[in-house]
N, C-alpha and C positions, 0 to 999 in steps of 0.2 A: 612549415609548421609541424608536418611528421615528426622531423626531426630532432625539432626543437622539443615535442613531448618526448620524445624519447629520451632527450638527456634529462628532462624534466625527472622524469619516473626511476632514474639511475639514480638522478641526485638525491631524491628520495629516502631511496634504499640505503644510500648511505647515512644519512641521517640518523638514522634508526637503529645503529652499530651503538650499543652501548660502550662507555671506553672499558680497557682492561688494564690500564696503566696504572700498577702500583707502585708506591712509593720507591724510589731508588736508595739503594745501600751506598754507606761508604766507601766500598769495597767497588764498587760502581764506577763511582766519577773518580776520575783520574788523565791525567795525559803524559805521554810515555812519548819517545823518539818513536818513528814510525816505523821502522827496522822490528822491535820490540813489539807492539800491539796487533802489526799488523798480520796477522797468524788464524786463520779459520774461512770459513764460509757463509758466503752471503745470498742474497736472491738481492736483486735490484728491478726494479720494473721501469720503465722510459719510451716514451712515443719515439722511432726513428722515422718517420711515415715512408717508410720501403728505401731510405736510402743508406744503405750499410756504407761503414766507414768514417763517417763522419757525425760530428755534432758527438751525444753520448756513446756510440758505438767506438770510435775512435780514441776517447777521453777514459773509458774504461779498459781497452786493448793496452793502451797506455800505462796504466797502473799497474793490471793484471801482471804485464812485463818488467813493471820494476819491483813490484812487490811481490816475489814467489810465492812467499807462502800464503797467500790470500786469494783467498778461490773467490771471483765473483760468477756468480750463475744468472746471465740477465734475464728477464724476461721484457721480452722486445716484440713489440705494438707498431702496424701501420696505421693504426689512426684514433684518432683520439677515442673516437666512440667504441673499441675495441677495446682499449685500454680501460675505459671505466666499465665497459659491462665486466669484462673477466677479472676486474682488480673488487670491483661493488660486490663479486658472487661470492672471492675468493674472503673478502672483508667481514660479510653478515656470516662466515662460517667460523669465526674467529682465526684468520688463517693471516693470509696475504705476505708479499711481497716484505722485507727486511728497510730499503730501503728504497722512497721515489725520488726520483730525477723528476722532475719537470720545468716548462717551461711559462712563458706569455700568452700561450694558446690550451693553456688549460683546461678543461672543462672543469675541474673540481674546485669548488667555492672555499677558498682560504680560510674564511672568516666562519662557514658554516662548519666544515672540518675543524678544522683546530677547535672552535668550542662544543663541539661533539663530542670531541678525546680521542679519534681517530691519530690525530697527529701527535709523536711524544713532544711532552714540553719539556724542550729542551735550556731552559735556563739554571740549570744545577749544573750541567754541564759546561756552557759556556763561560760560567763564572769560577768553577773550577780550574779551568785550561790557563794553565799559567804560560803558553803562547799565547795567548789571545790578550788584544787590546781594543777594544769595543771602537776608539777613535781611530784605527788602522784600517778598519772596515767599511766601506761603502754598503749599503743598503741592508745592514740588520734592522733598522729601525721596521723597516716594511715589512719584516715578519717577523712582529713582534702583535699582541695580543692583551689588553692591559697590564703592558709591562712583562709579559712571560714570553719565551721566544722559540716560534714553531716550525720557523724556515731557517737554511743557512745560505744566504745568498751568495753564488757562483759568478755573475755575470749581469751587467748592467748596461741602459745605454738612456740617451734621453732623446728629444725635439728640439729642434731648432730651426730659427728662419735666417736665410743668408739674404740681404741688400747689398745696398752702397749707398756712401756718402751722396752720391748726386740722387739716387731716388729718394732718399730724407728730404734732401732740400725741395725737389720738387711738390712733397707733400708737406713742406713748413713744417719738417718734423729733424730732429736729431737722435742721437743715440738713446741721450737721459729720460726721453719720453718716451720709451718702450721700456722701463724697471720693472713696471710689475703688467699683471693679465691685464687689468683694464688698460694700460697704457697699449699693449701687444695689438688689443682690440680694437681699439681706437682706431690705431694705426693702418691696422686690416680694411676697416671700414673707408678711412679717408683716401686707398689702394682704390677699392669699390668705385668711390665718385669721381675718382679723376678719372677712373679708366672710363665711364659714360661719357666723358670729357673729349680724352684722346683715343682716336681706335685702337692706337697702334700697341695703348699700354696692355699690359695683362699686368693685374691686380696683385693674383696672387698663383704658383706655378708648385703644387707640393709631389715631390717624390716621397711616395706611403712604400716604401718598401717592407712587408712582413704582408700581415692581412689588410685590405683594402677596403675599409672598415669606415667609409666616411659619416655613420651618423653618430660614434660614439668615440672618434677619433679627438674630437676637442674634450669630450669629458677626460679623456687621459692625459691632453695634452698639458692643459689646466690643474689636473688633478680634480677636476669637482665633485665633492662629496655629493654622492647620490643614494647612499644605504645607510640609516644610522641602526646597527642591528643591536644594539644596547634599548632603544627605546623603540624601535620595529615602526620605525620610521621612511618615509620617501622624503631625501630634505635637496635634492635638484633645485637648481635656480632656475626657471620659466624664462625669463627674462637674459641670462645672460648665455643660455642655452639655445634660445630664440636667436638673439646676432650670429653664435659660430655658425649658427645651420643656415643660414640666410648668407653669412660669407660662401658657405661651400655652393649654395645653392646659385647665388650670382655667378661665379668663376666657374663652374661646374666646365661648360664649353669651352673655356680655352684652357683644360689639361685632358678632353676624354683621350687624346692621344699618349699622353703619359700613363693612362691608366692599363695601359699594356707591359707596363714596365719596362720601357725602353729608357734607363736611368742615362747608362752612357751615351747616347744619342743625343737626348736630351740636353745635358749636359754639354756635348761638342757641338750644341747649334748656336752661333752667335746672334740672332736674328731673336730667338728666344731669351737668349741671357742679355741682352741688350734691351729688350722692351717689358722682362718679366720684374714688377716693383718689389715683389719679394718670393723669395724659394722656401719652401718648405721642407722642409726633412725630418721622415717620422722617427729614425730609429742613426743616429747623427752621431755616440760616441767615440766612434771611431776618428770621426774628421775627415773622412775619404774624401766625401762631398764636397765638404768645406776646401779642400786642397787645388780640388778639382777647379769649383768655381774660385777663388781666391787666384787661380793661376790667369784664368783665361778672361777672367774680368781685370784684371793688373794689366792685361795685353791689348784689352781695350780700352784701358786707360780711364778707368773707373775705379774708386776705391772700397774694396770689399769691405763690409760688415756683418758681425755674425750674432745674432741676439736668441741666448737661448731663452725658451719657453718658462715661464713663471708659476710657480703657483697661485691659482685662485685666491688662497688663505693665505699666505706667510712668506709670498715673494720671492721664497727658493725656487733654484732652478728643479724641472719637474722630472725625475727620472724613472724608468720602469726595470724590475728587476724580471731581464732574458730570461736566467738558467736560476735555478733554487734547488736544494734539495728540501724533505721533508722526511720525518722516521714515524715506522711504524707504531704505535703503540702495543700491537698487538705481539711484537717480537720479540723474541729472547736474547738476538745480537742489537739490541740498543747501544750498547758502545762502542761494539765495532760498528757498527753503521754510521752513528755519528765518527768515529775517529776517520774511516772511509772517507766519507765529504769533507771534512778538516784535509784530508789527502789532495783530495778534488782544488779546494779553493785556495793551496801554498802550491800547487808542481807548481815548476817556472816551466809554462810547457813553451814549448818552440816556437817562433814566429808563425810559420807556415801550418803549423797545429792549431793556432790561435786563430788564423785570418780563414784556413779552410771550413773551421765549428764558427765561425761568426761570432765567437765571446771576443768581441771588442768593447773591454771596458771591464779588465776582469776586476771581483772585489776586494782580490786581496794585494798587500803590498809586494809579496812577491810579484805577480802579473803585474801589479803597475810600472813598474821595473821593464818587466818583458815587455810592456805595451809602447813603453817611452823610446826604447829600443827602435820596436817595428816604428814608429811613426816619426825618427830622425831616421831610420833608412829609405822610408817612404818618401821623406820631403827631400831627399836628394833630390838635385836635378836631372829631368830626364824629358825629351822632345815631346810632346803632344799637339799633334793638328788640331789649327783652329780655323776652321773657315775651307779656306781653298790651298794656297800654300804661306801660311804662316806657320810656323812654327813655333813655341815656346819653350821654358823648363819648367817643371812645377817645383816649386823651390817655396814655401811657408815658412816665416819669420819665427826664433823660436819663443817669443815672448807669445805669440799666436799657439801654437804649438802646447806650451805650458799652459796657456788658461785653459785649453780644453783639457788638460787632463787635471790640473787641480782645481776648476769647479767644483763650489758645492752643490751638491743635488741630494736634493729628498728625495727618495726613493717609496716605489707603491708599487701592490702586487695588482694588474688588471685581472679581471673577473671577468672570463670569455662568455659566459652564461648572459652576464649584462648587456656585453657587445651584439650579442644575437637578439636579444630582447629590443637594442636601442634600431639594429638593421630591420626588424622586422616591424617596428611600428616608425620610424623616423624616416625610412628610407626614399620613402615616395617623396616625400613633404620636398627632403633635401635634392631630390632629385628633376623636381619639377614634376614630377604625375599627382598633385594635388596642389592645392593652393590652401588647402582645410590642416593648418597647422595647430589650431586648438583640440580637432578631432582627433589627429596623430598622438597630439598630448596624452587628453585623457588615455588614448587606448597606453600609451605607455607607462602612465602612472597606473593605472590598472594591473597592467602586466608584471612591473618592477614590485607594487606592493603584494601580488602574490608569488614569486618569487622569492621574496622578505619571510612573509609570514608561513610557508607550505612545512 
């Protein structure tokens, strides 16, 4: 709870930043080869939480080296509440940082920011850029603000559940009835009563690799609108927020052993991939998982299924945007900063660059390109123990291959502020230390509406 007011009273402070974003000149918006623009200095500010070389340390080293004359100056943060108290000080002085990197674990509220004028709006920009193709892009739409556009998204991934054809059948279920969330749900549920059924079943078996975040992990996975901050509204479904938390709450004991994050383990136990009715995977664009199980469920002679996650509203697949940038308002390199992250979001950066920073699933079509790359050298065949001495190849089909990277997905910025809010009043309910799930409620509609309104 410390804690939690602590970012409370940061977020605050930033609030309170009148914008200074005046209107942009002609003279302004333009796009040039990057050879040409890219000429000056910058400040860039990014959480590495103490691991130099990778993620933005790396991705920046990167540029730095190809683009000489472009001085970037980072200023680099082990942790997020670091990051917002010295970037909030540097903000209310009219000062701060050129341009942010950040991520999915943000503390800084998108929607409150950007209509604050903290963030520039960058849509003169984007529609100037005669490289740019809005339908070339995965996850602008997520930061975007009635139609103005305040993020530039880097890096994306989505949810997904892996089956098989024979645990469908078991549950008198097929593919076509998992289209949309309430089919997902269903689905989960009728996982639920068989496994009271049979012992041996486990329902449902999720690898949360990122934060392990189970009472606001359906809100994301779903996409469920929980803020309408146009009308300073709480508009949560009760009811359909009620079943996921009651799914995690039923299964909770047969994954506290994955909750350690032992993915490959997991993974290499037949015992468990044999009897779990469906896999979860929180952060899945890559397909690792899916390779993984797809191999060693083929060897046991089951046929794998892979059903990404839906939105609540509109039946799209439900994506989260990892890596974003955001520009300063209060800065005098607004162009090079944006042309910077235009930098950022075409390198074709390297396999090995790509798979070390975790942006699997970059946004632009350059990296789609590089990703398509890694993920035919990836499904090469190559032995993996399964069991005792079997051996297989993980070898994925590449019509399997191509849907995962030409899925459409709608893409959403998560609001780490909500997550803490939802751990902090949901958490017991879903965890079994109360069974008082209306009293959970209210305290979190409590909490979420002022959060809204502060």
């Amino acid at each position: 709870m410390i804690h939690f007011k602590k970012n409370l009273l940061i977020i605050i402070g930033i609030i309170t930043i009148l914008s200074s974003c005046g209107q942009l000149t002609n003279q302004e918006i333009y796009s040039r080869p990057a050879e040409e623009f890219a000429h000056g200095e910058l400040t860039v500010a990014y959480v590495n939480y103490g691991n130099t070389n990778i993620g933005y340390d790396a991705i920046l080293t990167e540029v730095g080296s190809t683009y000489r004359s472009l001085t970037i100056n980072p200023q680099i943060y082990a942790t997020n509440d670091e990051f917002v108290t010295d970037v909030t000080t540097q903000l209310n002085a009219g000062n701060g940082p050129d341009l942010f990197l950040l991520n999915r674990t943000s503390p800084l509220s998108f929607q409150k920011i950007a209509r604050n004028g903290t963030y520039t709006d960058l849509t003169p920009y984007v529609e100037a850029d005669s490289r740019f193709s809005a339908n070339d892009f995965e996850g602008l739409t997520a930061g975007q603000i009635d139609g103005k556009q305040y993020l530039l998204p880097i890096a994306f991934s989505a949810s997904a559940l892996h089956t098989t054809e024979e645990n469908l059948k078991k549950l008198n279920l097929t593919s076509a009835d998992l289209s949309d969330a309430e089919g997902i749900l269903s689905a989960l549920e009728a996982a639920v009563n068989y496994a009271e059924k049979e012992s041996s079943a486990i329902p449902l078996f999720p690898i949360l690799s990122g934060r392990q975040n189970l009472a606001s992990f359906w809100v994301e996975a779903f996409n469920l609108p929980v803020l309408d901050y146009e009308n300073k509204e709480v508009v949560l479904d009760k009811e359909f927020y009620k079943r996921t938390a009651d799914i995690f709450r039923q299964t909770l004991n047969s994954f506290n052993k994955l909750l350690s994050g032992q993915d490959d383990s997991i993974l290499a136990d037949p015992e468990i991939l044999q009897n779990a009715l469906f896999m979860l995977v929180k952060y899945d664009k890559s397909g690792y998982v899916y390779y993984e199980y797809y191999s060693r469920l083929t060897a046991l002679e089951q046929t794998p299924v892979r059903v990404p996650m839906h939105s609540y509203q509109d039946a799209q697949t439900v994506g989260f945007l990892d890596y974003y940038a955001a520009i300063n308002s209060h800065s005098k390199n607004r162009l090079l900063s944006y042309e910077t992250a235009r930098i950022i979001m075409d390198y074709p950066w390297d396999n090995a660059l790509l798979y070390s920073n975790a942006l699997f699933g970059l946004a632009s079509p350059a990296n789609k390109s590089t990703f398509q790359q890694t993920l035919s050298l990836q499904s090469r065949p190559r032995d993996i123990a399964l069991g005792n001495d079997t051996n297989i190849a993980l070898k994925v089909p590449a019509d399997a291959q191509d849907k995962l990277l030409n899925e459409k997905v709608s893409t959403q910025v998560i609001d780490d502020n909500c997550a803490q809010i939802f751990t902090e009043t949901m958490d017991d309910y879903i965890r079994g230390n109360t069974d008082d799930f209306d009293g959970c409620w209210e305290n979190l509609m409590n909490r979420l509406t002022l959060y809204l309104t502060e």
